[in-house]
C-alpha atoms as an extended CHARMM CRD file, in Angstrom:
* protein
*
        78  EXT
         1         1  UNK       CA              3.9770000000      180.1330000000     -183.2810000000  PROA      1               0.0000000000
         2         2  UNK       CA              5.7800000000      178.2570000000     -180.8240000000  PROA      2               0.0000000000
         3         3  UNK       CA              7.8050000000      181.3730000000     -178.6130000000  PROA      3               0.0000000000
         4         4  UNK       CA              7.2610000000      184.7960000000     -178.8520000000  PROA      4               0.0000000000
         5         5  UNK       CA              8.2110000000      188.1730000000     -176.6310000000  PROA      5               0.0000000000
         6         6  UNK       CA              6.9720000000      191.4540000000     -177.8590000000  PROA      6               0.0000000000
         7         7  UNK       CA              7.5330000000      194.9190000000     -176.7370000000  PROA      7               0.0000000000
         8         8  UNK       CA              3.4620000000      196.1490000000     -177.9200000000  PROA      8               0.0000000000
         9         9  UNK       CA              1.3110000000      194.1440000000     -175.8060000000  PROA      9               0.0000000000
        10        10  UNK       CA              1.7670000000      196.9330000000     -172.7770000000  PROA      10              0.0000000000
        11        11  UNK       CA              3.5140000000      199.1970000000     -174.3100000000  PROA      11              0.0000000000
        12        12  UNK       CA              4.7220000000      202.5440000000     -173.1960000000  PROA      12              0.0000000000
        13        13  UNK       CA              7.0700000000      205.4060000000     -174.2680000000  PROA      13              0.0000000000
        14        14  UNK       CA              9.3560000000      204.0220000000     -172.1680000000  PROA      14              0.0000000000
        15        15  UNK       CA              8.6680000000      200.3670000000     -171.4150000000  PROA      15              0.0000000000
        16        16  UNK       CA              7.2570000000      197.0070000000     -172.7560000000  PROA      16              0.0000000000
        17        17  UNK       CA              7.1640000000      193.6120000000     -172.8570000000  PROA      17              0.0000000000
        18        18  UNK       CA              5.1090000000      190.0450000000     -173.4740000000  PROA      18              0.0000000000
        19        19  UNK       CA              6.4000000000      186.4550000000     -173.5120000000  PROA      19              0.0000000000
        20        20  UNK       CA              4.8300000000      183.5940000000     -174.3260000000  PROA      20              0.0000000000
        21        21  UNK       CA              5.9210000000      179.9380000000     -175.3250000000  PROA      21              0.0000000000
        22        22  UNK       CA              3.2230000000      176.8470000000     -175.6820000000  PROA      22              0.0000000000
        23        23  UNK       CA              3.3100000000      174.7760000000     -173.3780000000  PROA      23              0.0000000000
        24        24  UNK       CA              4.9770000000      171.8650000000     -175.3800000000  PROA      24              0.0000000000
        25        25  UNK       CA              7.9140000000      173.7160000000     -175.9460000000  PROA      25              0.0000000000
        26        26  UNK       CA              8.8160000000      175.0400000000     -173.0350000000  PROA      26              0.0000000000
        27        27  UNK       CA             11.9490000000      174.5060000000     -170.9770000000  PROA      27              0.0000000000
        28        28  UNK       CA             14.2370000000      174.5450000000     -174.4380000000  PROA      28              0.0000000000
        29        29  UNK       CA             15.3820000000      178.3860000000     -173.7980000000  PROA      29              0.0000000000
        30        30  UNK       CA             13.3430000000      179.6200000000     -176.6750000000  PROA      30              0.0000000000
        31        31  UNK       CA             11.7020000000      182.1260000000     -174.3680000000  PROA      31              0.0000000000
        32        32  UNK       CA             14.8600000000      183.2170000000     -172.9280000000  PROA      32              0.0000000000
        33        33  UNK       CA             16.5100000000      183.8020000000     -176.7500000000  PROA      33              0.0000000000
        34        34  UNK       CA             13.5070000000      185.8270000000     -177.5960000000  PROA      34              0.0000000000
        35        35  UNK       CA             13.2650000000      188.1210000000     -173.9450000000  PROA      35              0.0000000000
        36        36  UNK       CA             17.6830000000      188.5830000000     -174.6330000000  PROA      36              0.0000000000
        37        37  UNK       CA             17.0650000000      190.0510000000     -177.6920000000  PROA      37              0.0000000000
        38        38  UNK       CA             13.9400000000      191.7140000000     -177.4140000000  PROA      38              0.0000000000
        39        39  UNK       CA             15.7210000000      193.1850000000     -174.0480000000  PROA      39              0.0000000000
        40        40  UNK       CA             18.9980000000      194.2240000000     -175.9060000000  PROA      40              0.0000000000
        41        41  UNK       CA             16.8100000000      195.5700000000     -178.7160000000  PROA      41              0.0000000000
        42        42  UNK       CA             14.8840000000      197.6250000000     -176.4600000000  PROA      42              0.0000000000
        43        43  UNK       CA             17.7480000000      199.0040000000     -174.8210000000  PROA      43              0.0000000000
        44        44  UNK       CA             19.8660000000      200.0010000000     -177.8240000000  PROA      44              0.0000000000
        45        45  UNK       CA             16.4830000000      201.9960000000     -178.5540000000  PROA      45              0.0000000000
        46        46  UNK       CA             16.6490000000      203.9800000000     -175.2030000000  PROA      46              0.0000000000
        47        47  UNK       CA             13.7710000000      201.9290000000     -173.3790000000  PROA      47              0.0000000000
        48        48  UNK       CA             13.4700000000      200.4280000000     -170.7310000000  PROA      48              0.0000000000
        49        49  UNK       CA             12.4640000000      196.3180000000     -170.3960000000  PROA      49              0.0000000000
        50        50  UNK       CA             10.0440000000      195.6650000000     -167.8530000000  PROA      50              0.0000000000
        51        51  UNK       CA              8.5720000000      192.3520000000     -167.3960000000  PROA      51              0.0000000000
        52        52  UNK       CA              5.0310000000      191.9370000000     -165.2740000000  PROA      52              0.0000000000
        53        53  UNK       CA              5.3100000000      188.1110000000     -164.1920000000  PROA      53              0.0000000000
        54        54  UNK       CA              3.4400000000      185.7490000000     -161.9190000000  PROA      54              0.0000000000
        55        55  UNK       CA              4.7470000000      182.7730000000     -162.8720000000  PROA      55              0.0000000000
        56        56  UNK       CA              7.7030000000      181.4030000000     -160.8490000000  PROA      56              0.0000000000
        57        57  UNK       CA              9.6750000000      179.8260000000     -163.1070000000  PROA      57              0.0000000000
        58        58  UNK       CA              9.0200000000      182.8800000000     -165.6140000000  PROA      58              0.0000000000
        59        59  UNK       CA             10.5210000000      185.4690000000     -162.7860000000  PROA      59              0.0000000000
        60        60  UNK       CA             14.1500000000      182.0010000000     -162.5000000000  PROA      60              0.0000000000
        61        61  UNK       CA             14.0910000000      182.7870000000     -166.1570000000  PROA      61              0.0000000000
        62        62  UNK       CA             14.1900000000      186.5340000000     -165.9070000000  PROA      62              0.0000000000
        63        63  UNK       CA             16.5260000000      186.4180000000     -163.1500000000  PROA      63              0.0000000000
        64        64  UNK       CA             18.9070000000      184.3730000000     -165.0160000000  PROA      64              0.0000000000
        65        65  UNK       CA             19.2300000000      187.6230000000     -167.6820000000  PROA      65              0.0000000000
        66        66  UNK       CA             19.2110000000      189.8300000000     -165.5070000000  PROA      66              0.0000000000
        67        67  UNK       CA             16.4080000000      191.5870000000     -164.4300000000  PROA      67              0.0000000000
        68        68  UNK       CA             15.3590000000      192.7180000000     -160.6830000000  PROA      68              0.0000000000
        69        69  UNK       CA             12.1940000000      192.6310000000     -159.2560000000  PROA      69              0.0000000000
        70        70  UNK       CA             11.5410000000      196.1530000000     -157.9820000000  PROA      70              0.0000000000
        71        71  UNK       CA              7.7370000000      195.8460000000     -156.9810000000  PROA      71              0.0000000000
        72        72  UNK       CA              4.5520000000      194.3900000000     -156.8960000000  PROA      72              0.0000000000
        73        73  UNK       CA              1.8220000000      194.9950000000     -158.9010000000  PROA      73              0.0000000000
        74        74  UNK       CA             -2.1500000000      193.6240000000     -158.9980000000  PROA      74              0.0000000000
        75        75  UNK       CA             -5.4400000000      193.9540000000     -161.2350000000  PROA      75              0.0000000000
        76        76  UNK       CA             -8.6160000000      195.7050000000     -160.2280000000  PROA      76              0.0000000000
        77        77  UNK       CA            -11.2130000000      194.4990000000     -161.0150000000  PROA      77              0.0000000000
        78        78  UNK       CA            -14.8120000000      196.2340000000     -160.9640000000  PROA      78              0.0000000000
């Protein structure tokens, strides 16, 4: 698998999302094809996209199709 978003890795009733591309790949827009249509997909369905990122070129990407950052958010670990 070179790309892939999914909407099950964190999945709610109303939200979800994943993206991934190997590092050789990258920088080709497959990630961006694959986060457009899972997005569109998601949104015909009545749900809602939402992206956890902390990656900076991952949140240019997201930007670029349209998403918002609205928050931060942060593991604990015990």
């Amino acid at each position: 698998m070179i790309a892939t978003a999914s909407g099950y890795s964190a999945e709610s009733s109303m939200s979800a999302m994943a993206v991934a591309t190997q590092p050789a790949y990258r920088g080709q827009g497959l990630a961006s094809q694959r986060v457009a249509r899972l997005s569109a997909d998601m949104l015909h369905e009545g749900r809602t996209p939402c992206l956890f990122y902390n990656d900076p070129q991952a949140a240019l990407i997201y930007r670029k199709l349209g998403y918002q950052d609205i928050g931060f958010w942060t593991m604990l670990y015990v």
